[in-house]
C-alpha positions as CSV (number, residue, x, y, z in Angstrom):
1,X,33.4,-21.7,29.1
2,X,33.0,-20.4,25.2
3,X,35.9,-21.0,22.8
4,X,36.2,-17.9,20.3
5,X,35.5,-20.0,17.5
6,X,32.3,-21.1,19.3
7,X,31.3,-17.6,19.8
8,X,32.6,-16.2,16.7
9,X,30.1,-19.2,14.8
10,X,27.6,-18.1,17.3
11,X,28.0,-14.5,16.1
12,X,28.1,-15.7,12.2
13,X,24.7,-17.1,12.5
14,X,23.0,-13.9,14.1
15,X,24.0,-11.4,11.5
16,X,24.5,-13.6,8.5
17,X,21.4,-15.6,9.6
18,X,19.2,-12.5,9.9
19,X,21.2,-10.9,6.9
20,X,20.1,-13.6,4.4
21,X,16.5,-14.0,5.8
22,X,16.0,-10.1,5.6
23,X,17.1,-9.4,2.1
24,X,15.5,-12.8,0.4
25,X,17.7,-15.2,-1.0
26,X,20.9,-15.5,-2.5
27,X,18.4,-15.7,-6.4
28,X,16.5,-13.2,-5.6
29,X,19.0,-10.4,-4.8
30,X,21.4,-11.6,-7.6
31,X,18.3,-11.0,-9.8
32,X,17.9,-7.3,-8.3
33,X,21.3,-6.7,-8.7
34,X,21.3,-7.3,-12.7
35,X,23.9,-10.0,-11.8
36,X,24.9,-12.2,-15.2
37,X,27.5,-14.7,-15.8
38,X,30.7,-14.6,-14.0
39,X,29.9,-11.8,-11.2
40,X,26.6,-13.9,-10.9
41,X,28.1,-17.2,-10.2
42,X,31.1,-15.4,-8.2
43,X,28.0,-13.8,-5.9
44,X,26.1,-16.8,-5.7
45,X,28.9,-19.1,-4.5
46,X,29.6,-16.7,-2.0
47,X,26.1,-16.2,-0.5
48,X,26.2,-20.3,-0.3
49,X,29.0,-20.2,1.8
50,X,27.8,-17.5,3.7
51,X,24.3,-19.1,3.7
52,X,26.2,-22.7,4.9
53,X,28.2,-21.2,7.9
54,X,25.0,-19.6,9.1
55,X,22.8,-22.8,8.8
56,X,25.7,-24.6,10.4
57,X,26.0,-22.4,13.6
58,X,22.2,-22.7,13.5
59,X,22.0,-26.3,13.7
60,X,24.7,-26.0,16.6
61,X,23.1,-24.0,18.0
62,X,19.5,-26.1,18.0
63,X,22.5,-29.0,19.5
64,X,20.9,-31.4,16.1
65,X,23.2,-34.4,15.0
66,X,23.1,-36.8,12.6
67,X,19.8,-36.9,10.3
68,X,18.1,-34.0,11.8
69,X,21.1,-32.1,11.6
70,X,21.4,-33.0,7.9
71,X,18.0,-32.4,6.9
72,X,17.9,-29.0,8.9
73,X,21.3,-27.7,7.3
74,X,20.2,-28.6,3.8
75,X,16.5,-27.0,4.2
76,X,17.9,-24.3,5.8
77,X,20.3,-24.0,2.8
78,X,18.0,-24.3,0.2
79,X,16.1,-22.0,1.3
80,X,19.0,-18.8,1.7
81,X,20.4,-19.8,-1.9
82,X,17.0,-20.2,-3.7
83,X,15.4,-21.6,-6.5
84,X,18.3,-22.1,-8.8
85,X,20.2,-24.2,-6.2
86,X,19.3,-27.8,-6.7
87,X,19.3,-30.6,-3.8
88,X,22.9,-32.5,-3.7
């Protein structure tokens, strides 16, 4: 009935999903971490993509489309990454 790259997405957004919303966002713990310039940026793009895949298996999950889905995706987004992410 589930395709392995439905469940595998499905999977993604449990632990990365409860990962990011655990441990504060992607700002927060680069800021804890001491992070500066180029390990900074290198650990921030990857907690975004970590952060998207999540907030996309999330929004598949709530079955959204469209608008909604947008909206919820880009919140959801925002929200993982922080304060230094700005809206697209």
């Amino acid at each position: 009935m589930f395709t392995k790259p439905f469940l595998a997405a499905l999977s993604l957004a449990f632990f990365a999903g409860g990962a990011l919303a655990e441990s504060g966002s992607c700002t927060a713990r680069a800021a804890e971490k001491k992070l500066a310039g180029a390990a900074k940026t290198s650990f921030l793009s990857k907690c975004e993509k970590d952060a998207t895949a999540a907030c996309n298996a999330n929004a598949m999950e709530k079955k959204l489309a469209g608008a909604a889905k947008n909206s919820f995706t880009n919140k959801c987004i925002r929200d993982a990454v922080g304060a230094e992410k700005k809206p697209a």
